[in-house]
C-alpha positions in Angstrom: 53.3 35.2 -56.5 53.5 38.2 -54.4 57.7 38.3 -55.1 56.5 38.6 -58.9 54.3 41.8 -58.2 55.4 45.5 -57.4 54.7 47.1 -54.1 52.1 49.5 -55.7 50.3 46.7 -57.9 50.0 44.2 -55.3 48.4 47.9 -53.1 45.8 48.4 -56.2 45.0 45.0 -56.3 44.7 45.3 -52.4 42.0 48.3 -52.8 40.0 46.9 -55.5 39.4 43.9 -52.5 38.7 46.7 -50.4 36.4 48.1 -52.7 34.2 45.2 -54.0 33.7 44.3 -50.0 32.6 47.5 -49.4 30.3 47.7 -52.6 29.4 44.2 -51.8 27.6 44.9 -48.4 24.9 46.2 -50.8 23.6 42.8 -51.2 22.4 42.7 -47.3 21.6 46.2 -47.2 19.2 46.7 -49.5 17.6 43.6 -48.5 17.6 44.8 -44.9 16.1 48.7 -45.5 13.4 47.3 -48.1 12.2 44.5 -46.0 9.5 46.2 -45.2 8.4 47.6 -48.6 9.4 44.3 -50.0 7.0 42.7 -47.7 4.2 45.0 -48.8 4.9 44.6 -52.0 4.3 41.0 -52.4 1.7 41.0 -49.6 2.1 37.7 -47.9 3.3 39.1 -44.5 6.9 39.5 -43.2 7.1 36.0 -41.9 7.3 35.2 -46.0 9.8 37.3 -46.8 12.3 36.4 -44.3 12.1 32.9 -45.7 14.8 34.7 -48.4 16.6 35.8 -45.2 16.6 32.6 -43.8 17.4 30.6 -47.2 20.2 33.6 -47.6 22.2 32.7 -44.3 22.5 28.5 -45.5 23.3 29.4 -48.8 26.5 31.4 -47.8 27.6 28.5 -45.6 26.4 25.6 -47.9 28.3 27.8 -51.1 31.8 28.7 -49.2 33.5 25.3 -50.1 32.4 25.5 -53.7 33.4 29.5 -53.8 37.0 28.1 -52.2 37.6 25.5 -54.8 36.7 28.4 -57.4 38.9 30.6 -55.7 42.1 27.4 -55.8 41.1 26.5 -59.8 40.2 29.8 -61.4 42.0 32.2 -59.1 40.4 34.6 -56.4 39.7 37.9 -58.5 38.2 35.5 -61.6 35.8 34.0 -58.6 34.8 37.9 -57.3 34.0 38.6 -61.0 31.9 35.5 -61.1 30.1 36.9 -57.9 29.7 40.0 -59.4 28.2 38.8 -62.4 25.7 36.6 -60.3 24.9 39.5 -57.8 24.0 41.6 -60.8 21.7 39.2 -62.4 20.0 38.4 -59.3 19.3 42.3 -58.6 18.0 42.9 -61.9 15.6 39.5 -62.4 14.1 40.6 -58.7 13.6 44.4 -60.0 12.7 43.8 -63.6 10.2 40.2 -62.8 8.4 41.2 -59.4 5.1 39.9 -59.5 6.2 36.5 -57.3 7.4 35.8 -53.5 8.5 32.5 -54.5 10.9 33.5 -57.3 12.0 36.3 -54.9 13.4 34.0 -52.3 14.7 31.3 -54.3 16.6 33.8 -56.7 18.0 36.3 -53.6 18.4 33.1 -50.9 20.5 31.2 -53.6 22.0 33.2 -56.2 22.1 36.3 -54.2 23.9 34.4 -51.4 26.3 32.6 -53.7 27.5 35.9 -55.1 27.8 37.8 -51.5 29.8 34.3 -50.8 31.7 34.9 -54.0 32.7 38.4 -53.5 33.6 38.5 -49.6 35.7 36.9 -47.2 36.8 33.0 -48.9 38.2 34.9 -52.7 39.6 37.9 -50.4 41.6 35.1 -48.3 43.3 33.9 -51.4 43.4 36.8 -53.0 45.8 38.3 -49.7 47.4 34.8 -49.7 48.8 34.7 -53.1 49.6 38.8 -52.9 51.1 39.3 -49.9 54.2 38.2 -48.0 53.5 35.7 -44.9 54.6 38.2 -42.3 51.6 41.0 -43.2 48.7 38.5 -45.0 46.7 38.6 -41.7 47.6 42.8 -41.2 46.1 42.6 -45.3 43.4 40.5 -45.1 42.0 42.8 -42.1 42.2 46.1 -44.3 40.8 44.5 -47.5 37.6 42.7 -45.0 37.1 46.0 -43.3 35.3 47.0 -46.1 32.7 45.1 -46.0 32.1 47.4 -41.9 32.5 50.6 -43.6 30.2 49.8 -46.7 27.4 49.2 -43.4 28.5 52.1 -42.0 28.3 54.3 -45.4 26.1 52.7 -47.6 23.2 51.9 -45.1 22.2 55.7 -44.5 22.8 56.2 -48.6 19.7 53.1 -48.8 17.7 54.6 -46.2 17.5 57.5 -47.1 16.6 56.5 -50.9 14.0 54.5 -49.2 11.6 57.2 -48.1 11.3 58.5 -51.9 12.3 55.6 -54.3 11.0 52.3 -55.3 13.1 49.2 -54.0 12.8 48.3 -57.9 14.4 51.3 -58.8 17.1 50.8 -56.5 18.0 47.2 -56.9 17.7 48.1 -60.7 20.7 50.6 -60.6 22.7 48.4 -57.9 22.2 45.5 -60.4 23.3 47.3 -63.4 26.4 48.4 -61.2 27.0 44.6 -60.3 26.4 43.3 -63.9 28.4 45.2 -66.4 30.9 47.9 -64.9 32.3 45.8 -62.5 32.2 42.2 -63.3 33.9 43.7 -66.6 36.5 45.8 -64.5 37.3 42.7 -62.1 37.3 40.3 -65.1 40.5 42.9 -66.8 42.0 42.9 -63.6 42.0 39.0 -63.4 43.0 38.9 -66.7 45.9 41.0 -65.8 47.0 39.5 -62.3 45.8 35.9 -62.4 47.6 34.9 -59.1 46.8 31.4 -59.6 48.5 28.4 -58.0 52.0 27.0 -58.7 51.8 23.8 -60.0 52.3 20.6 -58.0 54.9 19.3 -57.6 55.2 15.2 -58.1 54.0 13.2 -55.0 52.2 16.6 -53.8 48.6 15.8 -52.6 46.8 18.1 -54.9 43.3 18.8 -54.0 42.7 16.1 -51.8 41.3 17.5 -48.5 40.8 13.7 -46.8 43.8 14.6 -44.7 42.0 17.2 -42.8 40.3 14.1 -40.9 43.3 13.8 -39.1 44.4 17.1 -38.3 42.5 18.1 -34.9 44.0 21.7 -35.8 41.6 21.7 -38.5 38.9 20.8 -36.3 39.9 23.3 -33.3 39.8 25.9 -36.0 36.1 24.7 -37.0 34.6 24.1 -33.8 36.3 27.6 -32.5 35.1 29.2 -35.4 31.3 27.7 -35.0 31.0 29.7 -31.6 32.2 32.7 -33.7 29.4 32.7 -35.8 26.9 31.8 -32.9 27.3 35.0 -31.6 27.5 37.1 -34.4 23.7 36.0 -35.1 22.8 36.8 -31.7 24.2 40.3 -32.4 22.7 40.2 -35.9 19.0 39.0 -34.5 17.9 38.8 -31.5 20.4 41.9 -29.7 18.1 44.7 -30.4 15.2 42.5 -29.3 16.7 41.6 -26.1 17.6 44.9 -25.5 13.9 46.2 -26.4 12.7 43.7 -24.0 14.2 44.7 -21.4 13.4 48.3 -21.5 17.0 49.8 -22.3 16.3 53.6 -24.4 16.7 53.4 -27.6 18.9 56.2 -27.5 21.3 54.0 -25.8 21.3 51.2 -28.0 21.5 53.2 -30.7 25.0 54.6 -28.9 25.6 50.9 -27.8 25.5 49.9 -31.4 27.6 52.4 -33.0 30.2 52.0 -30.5 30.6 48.1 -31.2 30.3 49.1 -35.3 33.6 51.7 -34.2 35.5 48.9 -32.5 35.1 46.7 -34.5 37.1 48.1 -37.6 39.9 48.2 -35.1 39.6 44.9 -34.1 40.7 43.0 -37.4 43.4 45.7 -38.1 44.3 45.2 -34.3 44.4 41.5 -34.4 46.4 41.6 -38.1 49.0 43.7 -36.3 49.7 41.7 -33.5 49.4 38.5 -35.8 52.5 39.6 -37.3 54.4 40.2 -34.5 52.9 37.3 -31.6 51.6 33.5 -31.6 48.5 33.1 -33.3 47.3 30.4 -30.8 47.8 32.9 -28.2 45.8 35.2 -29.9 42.6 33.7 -31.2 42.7 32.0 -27.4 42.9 35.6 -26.2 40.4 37.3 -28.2 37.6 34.2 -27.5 38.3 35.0 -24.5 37.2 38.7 -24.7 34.0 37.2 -26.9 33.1 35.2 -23.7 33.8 38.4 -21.1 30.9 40.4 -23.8 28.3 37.7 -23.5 28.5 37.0 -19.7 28.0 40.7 -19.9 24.5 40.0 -21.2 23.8 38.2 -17.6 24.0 41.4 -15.8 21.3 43.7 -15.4 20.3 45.6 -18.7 21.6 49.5 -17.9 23.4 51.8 -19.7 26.5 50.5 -18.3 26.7 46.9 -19.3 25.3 48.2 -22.9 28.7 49.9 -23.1 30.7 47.6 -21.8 28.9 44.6 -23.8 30.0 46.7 -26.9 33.4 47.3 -26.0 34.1 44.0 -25.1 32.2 42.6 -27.9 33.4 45.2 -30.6 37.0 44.8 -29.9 37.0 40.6 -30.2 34.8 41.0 -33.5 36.8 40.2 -36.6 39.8 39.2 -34.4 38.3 35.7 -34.5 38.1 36.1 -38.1 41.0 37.5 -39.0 43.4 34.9 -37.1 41.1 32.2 -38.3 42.4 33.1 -41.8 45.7 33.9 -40.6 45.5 29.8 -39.7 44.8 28.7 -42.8 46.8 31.1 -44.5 49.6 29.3 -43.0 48.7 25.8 -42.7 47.7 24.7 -46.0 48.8 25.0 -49.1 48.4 27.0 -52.1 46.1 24.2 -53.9 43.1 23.9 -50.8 43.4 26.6 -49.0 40.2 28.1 -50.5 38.6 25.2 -49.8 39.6 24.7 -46.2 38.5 28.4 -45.8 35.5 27.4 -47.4 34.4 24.2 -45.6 35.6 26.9 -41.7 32.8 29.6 -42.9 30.7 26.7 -43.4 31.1 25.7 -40.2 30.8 29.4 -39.1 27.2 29.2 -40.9 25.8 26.5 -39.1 26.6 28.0 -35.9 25.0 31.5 -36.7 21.7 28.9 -37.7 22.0 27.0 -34.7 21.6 30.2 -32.5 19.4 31.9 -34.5 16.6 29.1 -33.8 18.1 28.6 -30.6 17.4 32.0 -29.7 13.9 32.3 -31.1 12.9 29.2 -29.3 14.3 30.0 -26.3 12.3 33.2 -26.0 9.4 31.9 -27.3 9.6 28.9 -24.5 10.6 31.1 -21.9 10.2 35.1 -22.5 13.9 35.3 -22.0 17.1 34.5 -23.6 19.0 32.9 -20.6 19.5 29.6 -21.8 20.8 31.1 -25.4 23.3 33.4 -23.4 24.5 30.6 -21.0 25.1 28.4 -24.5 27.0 31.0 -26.0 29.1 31.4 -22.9 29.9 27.6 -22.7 30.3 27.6 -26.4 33.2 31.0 -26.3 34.7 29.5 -23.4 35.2 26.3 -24.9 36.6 28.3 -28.0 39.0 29.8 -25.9 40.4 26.8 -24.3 40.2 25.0 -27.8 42.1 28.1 -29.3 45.0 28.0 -26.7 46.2 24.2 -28.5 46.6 26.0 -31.1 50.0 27.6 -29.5 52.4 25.1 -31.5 50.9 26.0 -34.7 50.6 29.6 -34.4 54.6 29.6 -33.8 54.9 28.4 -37.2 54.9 24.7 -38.0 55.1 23.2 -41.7 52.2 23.0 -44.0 50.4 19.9 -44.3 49.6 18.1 -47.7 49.2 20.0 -50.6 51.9 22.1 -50.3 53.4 23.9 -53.0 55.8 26.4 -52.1 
């Protein structure tokens, strides 16, 4: 598809990627910056409300395989227009019918995580795939993603400060009507314009069929690698700043530690696309686990201002790496026809393990006043990635696509 295209199409189509992951990040932030009104509001205590939180984080992983095989059938920009559509609707039935917690959670924890799913980092995987040449997809798919970072970094004071003086209904009101009609519409007219849907099989191609995958242990290095990837990321996402708390570190600090991991890590994707196109792949995500493991055994030293920094550097510079040559995998080991759904069922995967360290973390703290045993885990489980990752040296030198192939 991407020989079809001009250079400055396939770059508009690039930034409008760029541009509904950064506009996309909404659907956390708000969530995020309100919590607190939000839990006032419907006055049944935080614990409540994060039960959309919780619901939220499944949801993504539970709807990646069926956002894939949207992404394979109708074509990734058709799929980001459906999330649109859904992410709109959910904003507006929150603002507009707020008198219940229960429809609060089930509408944002389903819906709202199905069109955040729909709008992020399966469509923009396909989207790259069927754009862009083989030798710059991962360099691509790291530009388009890093939207998603600087819509944190950008939008997050813009909510914050909107916050102090207006309503959350207000807000989600205007962010919903956004969603709903200017650019669902907009993304629709561009799918109509670039479809970039698959070729058609060709006879005696496998199709859809995905049984294959139970015998390719690449496939399953990928997942299991990928699992530890999103164990940690929770542990950043939840319990970090609680750790750090704990043990006494000024906020001041963290507050520097933070923005210095948010800093690296937009280089890290656009570092690990760059060198995806030019070394092995195996080598790399091997590599760059290996960095993940150096920032959490970071986390056994003494809390200081040191090992703050150092934990972010380390940790900021491996962050979408893993992500990036993840896709950069799949990008080049299945074909056009699953690949969305392979990328779906790998985030899934990448789901569970953010779930499986979020409890693990709360329990271990709970249990023990300390998050030791979570941080040894995550050490095992990076490590393990690593060495998992380095198998992976064959592939990443470019074998042939299995099943479903249909270049």
């Amino acid at each position: 598809m991407s020989r079809e295209l001009n250079a400055t199409l396939v770059a508009a189509v690039l930034a409008v990627g760029f541009m509904v992951m950064f506009l996309s990040s909404a659907m956390k932030g708000l969530y995020q910056v309100y919590f607190v009104d939000l839990a006032t509001h419907f006055g049944e205590g935080r614990a409540g409300l994060a039960l959309a939180g919780a619901l939220f984080v499944l949801t993504i992983g539970l709807a990646s395989p069926l956002v894939g095989w949207l992404s394979d059938s109708l074509g990734p920009l058709r799929t980001v227009a459906l999330g649109s559509l859904c992410g709109g609707a959910v904003l507006l039935g929150v603002a507009l019918f707020d008198g219940s917690l229960s429809f609060f959670v089930l509408l944002y924890g389903l819906f709202g995580a199905f069109a955040l799913a729909a709008m992020t980092y399966v469509p923009m995987g396909i989207l790259v795939d069927r754009l862009v040449g083989e030798r710059s997809k991962a360099f691509a798919f790291a530009i388009v993603t890093n939207g998603t970072a600087i819509g944190f970094i950008v939008l997050s004071p813009l909510w914050i400060w909107l916050e102090q003086d207006v309503a959350w209904q207000r807000v989600f009101l205007w962010v919903g009507l956004l969603f709903a009609l200017p650019m669902s519409l907009a993304l629709y007219w561009v799918s109509r314009a670039v479809p970039l849907m698959p070729e058609a099989p060709r006879d005696g191609d496998a199709g859809g069929s995905l049984g294959f995958l139970l015998k390719d242990p690449r496939f399953f290095i990928l997942a299991l690698s990928f699992a530890s990837c999103g164990a940690t990321m929770a542990f950043i996402d939840v319990h970090l700043v609680p750790y750090w708390q704990g043990e006494k570190v000024p906020a001041s600090i963290q507050a520097s530690g933070l923005s210095l991991l948010g800093v690296l890590e937009l280089g890290s994707g656009l570092l690990a696309g760059w060198l995806a196109t030019r070394h092995n792949k195996g080598a790399l995500l091997g590599a760059f686990y290996l960095l993940r493991c150096a920032a959490v055994a970071v986390l056994l030293l003494e809390p200081g201002p040191l090992s703050v920094y150092l934990f972010a550097a380390l940790f900021g510079a491996s962050y979408l790496g893993t992500v990036v040559l993840t896709s950069a995998f799949c990008f080049s080991l299945y074909g056009d026809r699953i690949k969305g759904k392979v990328f779906g069922i790998l985030f899934l995967v990448h789901q569970l393990g953010a779930l499986a360290v979020t409890q693990l973390g709360a329990l271990d703290f709970d249990r023990n006043q300390s998050y030791q045993i979570t941080v040894m885990a995550l050490l095992a489980a990076t490590l393990s990635a690593a060495v998992l990752s380095f198998f992976l040296i064959p592939a990443g030198a470019g074998y042939p696509r299995l099943a479903a192939r249909t270049e």
